[in-house]
C-alpha positions in Angstrom: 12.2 9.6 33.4 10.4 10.5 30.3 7.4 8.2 29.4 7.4 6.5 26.2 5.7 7.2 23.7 2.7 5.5 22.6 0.9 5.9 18.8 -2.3 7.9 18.7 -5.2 6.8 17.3 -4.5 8.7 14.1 -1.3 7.0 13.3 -2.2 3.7 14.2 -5.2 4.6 10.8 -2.6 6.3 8.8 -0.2 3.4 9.6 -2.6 0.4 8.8 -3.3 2.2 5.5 0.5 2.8 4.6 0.9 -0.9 5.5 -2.0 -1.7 3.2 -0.8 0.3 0.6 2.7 -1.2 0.9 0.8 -4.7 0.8 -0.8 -4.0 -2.5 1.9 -2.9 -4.2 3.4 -6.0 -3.6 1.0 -7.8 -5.2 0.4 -5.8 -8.1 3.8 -5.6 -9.9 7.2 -3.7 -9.3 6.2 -0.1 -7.9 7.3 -0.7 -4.5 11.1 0.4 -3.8 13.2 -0.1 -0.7 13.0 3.4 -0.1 9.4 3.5 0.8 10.2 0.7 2.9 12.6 2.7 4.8 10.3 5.6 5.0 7.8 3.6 6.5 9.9 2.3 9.1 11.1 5.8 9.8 7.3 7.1 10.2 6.7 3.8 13.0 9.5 4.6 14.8 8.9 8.4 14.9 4.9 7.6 16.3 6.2 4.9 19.0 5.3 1.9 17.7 7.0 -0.9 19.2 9.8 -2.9 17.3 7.5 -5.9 18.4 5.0 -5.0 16.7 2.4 -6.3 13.9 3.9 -3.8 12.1 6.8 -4.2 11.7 6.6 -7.7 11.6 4.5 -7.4 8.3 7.0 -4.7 7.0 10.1 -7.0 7.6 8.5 -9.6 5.6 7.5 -7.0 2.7 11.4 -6.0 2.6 12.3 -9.6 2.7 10.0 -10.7 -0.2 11.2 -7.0 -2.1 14.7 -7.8 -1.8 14.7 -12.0 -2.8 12.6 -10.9 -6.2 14.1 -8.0 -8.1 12.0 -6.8 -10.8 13.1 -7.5 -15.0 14.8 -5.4 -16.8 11.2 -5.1 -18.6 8.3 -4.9 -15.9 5.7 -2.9 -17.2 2.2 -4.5 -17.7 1.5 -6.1 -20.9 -1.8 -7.1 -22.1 -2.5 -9.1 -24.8 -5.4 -10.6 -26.8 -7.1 -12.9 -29.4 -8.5 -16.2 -30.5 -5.7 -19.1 -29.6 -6.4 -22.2 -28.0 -9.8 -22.9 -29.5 -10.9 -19.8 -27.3 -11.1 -15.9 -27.1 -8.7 -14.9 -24.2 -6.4 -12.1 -22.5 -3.4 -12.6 -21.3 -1.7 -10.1 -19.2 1.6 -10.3 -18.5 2.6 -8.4 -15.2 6.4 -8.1 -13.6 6.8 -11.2 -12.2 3.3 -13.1 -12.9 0.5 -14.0 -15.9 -3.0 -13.6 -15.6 -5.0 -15.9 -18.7 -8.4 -14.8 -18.8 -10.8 -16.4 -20.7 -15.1 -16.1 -20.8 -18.0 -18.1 -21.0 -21.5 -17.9 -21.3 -24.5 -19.8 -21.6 -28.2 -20.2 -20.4 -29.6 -21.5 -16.9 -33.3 -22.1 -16.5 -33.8 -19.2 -19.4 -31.6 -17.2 -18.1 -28.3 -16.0 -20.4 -25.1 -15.6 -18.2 -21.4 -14.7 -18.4 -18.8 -15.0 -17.1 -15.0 -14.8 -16.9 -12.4 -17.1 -15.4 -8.8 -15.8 -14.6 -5.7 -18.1 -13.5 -2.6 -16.2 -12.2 0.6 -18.0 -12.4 3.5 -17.2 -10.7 7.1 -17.3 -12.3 7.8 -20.6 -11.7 4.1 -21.3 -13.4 2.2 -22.6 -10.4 -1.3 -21.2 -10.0 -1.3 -18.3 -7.2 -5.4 -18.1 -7.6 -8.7 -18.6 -9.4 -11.1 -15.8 -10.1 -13.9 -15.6 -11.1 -15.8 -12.5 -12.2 -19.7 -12.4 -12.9 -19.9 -10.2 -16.2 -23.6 -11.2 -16.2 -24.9 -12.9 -13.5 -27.5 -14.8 -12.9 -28.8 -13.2 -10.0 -28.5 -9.6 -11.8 -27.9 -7.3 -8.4 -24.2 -9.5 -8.6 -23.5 -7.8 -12.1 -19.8 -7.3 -12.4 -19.3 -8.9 -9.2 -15.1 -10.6 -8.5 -15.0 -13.6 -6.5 -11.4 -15.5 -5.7 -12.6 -19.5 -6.0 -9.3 -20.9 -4.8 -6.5 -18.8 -3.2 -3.5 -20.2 -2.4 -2.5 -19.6 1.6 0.4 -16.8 1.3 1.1 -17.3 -1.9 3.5 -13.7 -1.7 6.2 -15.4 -0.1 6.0 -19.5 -0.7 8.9 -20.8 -2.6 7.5 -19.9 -6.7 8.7 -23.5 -7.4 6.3 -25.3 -5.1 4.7 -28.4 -5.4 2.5 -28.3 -2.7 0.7 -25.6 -0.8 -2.4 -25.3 1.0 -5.4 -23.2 -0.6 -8.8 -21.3 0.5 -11.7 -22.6 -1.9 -14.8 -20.2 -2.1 -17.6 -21.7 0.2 -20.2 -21.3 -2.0 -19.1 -21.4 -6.0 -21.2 -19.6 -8.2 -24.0 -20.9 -10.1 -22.8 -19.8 -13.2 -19.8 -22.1 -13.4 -22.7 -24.3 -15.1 -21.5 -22.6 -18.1 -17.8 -23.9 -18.4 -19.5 -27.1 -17.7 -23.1 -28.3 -17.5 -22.5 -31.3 -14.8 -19.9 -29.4 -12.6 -21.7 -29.5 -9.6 -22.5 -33.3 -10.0 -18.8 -33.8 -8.6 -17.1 -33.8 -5.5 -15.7 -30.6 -4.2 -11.9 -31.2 -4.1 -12.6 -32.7 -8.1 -14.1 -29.5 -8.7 -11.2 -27.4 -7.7 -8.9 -29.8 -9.2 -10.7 -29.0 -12.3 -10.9 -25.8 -12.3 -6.7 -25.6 -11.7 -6.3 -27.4 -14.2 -8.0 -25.9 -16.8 -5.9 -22.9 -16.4 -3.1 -25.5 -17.1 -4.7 -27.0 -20.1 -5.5 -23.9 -21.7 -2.2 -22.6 -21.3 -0.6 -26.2 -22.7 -2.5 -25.5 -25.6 -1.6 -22.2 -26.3 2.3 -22.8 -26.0 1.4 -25.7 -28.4 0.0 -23.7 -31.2 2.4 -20.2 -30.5 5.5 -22.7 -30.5 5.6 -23.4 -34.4 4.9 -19.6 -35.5 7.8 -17.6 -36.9 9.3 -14.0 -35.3 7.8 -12.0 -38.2 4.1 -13.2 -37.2 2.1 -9.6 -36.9 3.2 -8.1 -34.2 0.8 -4.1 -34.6 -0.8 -3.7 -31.3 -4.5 -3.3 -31.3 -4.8 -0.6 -29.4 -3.7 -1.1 -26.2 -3.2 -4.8 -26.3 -1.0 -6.9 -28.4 -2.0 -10.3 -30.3 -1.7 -13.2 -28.3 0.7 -14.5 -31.0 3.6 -11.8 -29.9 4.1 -13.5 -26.4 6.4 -15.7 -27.5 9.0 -11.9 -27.5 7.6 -11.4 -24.0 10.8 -12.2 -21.4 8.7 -12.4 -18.3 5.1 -14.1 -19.6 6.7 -16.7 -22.0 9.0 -18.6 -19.6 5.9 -18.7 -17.1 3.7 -20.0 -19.9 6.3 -22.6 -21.0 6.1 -23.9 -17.5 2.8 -23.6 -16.6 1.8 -25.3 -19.7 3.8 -29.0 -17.9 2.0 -29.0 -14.9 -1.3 -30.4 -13.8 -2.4 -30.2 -10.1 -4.8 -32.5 -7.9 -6.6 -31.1 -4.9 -7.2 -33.2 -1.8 -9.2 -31.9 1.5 -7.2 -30.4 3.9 -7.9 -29.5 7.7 -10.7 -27.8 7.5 -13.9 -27.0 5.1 -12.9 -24.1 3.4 -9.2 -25.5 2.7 -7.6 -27.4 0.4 -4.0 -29.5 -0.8 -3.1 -28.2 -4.1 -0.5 -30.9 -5.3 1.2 -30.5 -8.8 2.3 -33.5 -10.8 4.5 -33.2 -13.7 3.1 -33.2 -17.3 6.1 -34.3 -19.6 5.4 -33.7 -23.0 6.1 -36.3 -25.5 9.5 -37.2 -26.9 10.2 -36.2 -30.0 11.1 -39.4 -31.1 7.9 -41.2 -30.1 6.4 -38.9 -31.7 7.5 -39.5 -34.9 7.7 -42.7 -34.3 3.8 -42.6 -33.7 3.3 -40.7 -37.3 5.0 -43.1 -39.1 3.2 -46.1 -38.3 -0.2 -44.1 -38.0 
């Protein structure tokens, strides 16, 4: 009877990276086909590793998550920027998710600081994460440094409609969230989460708000590589997203340990048009 065989050291490294590899794909937009899938399965079974195993565990849930979210017709990455919203921002709009980036700065204890805040949403518009990224920090050897505030636990593979899911919050926040708002860390933690959710929300409201009312023919030249913010109302993937995101609002409640949280959206319905009017008229 012949042995079986067992992986060597070697493939079990090239096989954590492929898995990696496969892993990041996944999260990054619609590279990732079934055939590497398959290729990778064929590379585990040819090095012996078990049908049990991690592997292919992680790998079955890849090809599950691959095959329940097909990619648009139109995936490619689309970036787009400009002053909307009361604000300079980016919005990138990404297979099947938006990033809205937007910076701040300001001055702590005569220090200047910046800083940029991204909110990914998925297609449904619920927030997958918050990021942060330290442009100019305020401790100077953190200079360009990326830190994920809240992440939402798994986000890859919960339902995109969700309404409530269970996040990781950044132990400690950085210092130079002081410059979105100067009393931030006055409040509790969970209202500072909630806060920073829903900001993402609030920005985005606006923005639908004031791209809404424009016409097709508004400019549509890119700038380079990016496009004005005005010309994602023609995107098919970021515009539904943003129409959604832009009714939601989210509190954030402790959850079962320090460094996790209860994200729980609420429904922000925007007013009738008939109170609306009604409310001009008798203004």
């Amino acid at each position: 009877m012949t042995p079986a065989q067992t992986p060597t050291k070697e493939a079990r490294r090239l096989a954590r990276q492929q898995l990696e590899a496969l892993e990041a794909a996944l999260r990054t937009g619609p590279g990732l086909q079934m055939a590497q899938i398959r290729q990778f399965a064929e590379f585990l079974r040819a090095h012996g590793f078990a049908p049990n195993s991690s592997y292919f565990v992680r790998l079955a849930q890849i090809e599950a998550f691959v095959r329940s979210h097909p990619a648009p017709p139109d995936a490619s990455k689309r970036d787009y920027a400009g002053y909307a919203a009361g604000c300079w921002m980016q919005v990138q709009s990404v297979y099947d998710h938006v990033i809205l980036s937007v910076c701040y700065e300001g001055e702590f204890r005569g220090q200047r600081g910046r800083i940029k805040i991204s909110h990914r949403f998925n297609r449904a518009g619920r927030l997958d994460f918050v990021e942060a990224k330290l442009l100019r920090s305020l401790v100077p050897l953190l200079d360009g440094a990326l830190r994920k505030l809240l992440t939402v636990r798994e986000f890859p593979s919960l339902r995109p409609d969700w309404w409530t899911a269970s996040a990781y919050a950044l132990r400690v926040l950085p210092r130079e969230l002081l410059f979105l708002h100067p009393e931030i860390f006055r409040y509790p933690r969970e209202q500072i989460l909630a806060w920073l959710v829903n900001i993402g929300h609030r920005t985005v409201a606006d923005l639908v708000a004031e791209l809404e009312p424009l016409s097709d023919t508004t400019d549509s030249r890119p700038r380079g590589r990016q496009w004005p913010v005005a010309c994602l109302r023609r995107d098919a993937v970021a515009w539904p997203i943003l129409q959604q995101a832009a009714l939601l609002e989210a509190s954030v409640d402790p959850g079962d340990s320090p460094d996790v949280f209860q994200i729980r959206y609420l429904r922000r319905l925007p007013v009738p048009d008939a109170l609306r009017r009604e409310a001009v008229e008798t203004a």
